[in-house]
N, C-alpha and C positions, 0 to 999 in steps of 0.2 A: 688361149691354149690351156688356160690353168682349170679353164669348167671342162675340157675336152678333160684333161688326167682325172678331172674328179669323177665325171660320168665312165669312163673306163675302170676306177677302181672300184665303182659301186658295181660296174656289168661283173668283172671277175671274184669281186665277195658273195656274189649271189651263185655263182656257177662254181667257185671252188673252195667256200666259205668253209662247207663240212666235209673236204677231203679229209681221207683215214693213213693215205699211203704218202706222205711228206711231202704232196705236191699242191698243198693247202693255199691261202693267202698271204700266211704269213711267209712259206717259202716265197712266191712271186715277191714278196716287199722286200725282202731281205735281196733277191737276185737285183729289182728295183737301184736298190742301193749302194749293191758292191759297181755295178755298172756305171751310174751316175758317178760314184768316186772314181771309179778305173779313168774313165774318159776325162775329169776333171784333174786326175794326177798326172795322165799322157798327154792333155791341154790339145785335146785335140775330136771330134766327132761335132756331130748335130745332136743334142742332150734331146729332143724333145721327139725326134724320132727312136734316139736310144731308150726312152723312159718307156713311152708306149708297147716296142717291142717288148722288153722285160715285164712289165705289167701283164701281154695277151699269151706272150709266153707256150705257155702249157693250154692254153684254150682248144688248138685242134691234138695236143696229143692224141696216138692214137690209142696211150695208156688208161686213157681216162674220157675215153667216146666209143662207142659201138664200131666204127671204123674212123680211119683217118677223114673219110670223106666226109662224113658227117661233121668232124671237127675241124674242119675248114669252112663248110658251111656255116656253122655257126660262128667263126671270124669274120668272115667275109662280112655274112647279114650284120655283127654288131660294128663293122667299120664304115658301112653303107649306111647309117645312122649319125656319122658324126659329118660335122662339114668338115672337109679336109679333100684334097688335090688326089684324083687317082694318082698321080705320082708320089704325094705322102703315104696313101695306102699301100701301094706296090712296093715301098721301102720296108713297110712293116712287116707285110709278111714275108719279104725275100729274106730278112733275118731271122723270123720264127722257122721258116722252113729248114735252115741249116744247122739248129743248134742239135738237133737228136743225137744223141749218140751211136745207135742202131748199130751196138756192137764191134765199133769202131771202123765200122762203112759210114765214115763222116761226108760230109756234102765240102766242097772246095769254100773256104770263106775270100770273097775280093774286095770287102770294103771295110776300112776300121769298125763301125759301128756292129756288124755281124760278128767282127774278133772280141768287142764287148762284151757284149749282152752273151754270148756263146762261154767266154773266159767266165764271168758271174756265174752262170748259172753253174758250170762247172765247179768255181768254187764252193758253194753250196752244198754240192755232193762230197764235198770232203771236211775233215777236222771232228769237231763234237758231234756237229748238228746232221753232217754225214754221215755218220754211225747210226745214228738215231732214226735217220729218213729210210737207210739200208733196212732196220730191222722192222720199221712200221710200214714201209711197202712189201717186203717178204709175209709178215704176218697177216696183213689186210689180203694177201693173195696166196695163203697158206702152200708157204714156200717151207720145207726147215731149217732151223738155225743152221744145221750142220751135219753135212752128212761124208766121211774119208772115201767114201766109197763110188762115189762121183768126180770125176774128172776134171780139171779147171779147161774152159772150153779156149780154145784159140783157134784165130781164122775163120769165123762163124759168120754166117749170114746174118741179116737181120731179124729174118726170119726165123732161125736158128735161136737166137740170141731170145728173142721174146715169147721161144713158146715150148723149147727143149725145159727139162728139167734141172733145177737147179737149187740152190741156198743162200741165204744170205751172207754167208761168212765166202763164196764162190766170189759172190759179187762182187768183192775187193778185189780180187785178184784178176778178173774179167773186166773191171771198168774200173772202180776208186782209186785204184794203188797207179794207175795206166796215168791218166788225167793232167798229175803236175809236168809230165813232159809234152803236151798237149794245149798247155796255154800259149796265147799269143802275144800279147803286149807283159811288156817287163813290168807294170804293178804287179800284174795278176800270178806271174811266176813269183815274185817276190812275196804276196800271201801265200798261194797255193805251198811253196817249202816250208810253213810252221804246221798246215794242217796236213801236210803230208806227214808227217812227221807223228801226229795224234794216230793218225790210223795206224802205221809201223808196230807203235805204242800198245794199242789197244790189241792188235793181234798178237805179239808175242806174248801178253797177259792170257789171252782166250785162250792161247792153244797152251800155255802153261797151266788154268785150271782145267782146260779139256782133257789133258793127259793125268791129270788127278797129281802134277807136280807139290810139294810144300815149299 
């Protein structure tokens, strides 16, 4: 199992080594990680299906491929590579396929290990490191910081959600700020409330130098 993780992280350093918009390597390691702790503090999941999931992660985004289809293609071929049980494989991807957010048309999660990897990757999106991924995925896709004059969207399709016009300071308000009542295993609520708490933070700063407060 252990050359299988290592041939997996070398496939997604190659395909997501020089992302620009915070869905890099090092996000995957870090999701990697919260994951493996979440399932090791709740003593409960299969870690080596949980690992892989979080590892392929982002591989068919449709954020970050020509279309979804294409980026499933390319999961599929790199799991059709490793020796492992179509029933290992069909674990993996039943987890990757439900994390998206899509606007918060979430997919039903029914097995611990999708409440993982799903909880992780969520966290992520929120605290320091979530602020940072917010403005260097708006920026890599020349979104604005900030604009009053745009509406905070609710009830959106997916569809909606990834192609309507928007900002990156919206984006809290539409997904980051949503999220910690959104986790599912009590580790993951238990971080998600200190980096919940960093975004709260950082926006009443913004909007206090946006208004040109002293």
């Amino acid at each position: 199992m252990e050359k299988i993780i290592e041939q997996t992280e070398e496939f997604v350093k190659a395909e997501l080594g020089e992302d620009a918009t915070g869905h890099d390597y090092y996000h995957v390691d870090r999701v990697r990680k919260l994951a493996l702790y979440i399932a090791m503090e709740e003593r409960k999941g299969d870690l080596f299906t949980i690992e892989m999931a979080a590892l392929l992660h982002d591989i068919p985004d449709e954020k970050l491929n020509q279309s979804i289809e294409d980026g499933y293609f390319k999961l599929h071929s790199f799991l059709e590579t490793l020796p492992l049980t179509q029933i290992q494989k069909q674990r993996i991807v039943d987890i990757i396929s439900k994390i998206s957010y899509k606007g918060g048309n979430e997919a039903e999660l029914t097995t611990f290990e999708e409440k993982v990897v799903r909880d992780a990757d969520r966290i992520d999106a929120m605290g320091a490191i979530g602020i940072a991924r917010a403005f260097s995925y708006g920026g890599k896709n020349g979104q604005l910081i900030f604009d009053p004059n745009i509406k905070i969207r609710t009830n959106i399709t997916n569809k909606q959600y990834r192609n309507e016009k928007s900002t990156s300071i919206h984006h809290f308000y539409e997904k980051l700020l949503v999220l910690k009542e959104r986790m599912h295993t009590s580790t993951a609520k238990r971080i998600a409330e200190e980096r919940h708490q960093w975004l709260e933070m950082y926006l009443e700063q913004f909007f206090k130098e946006w208004n040109g407060d002293q």
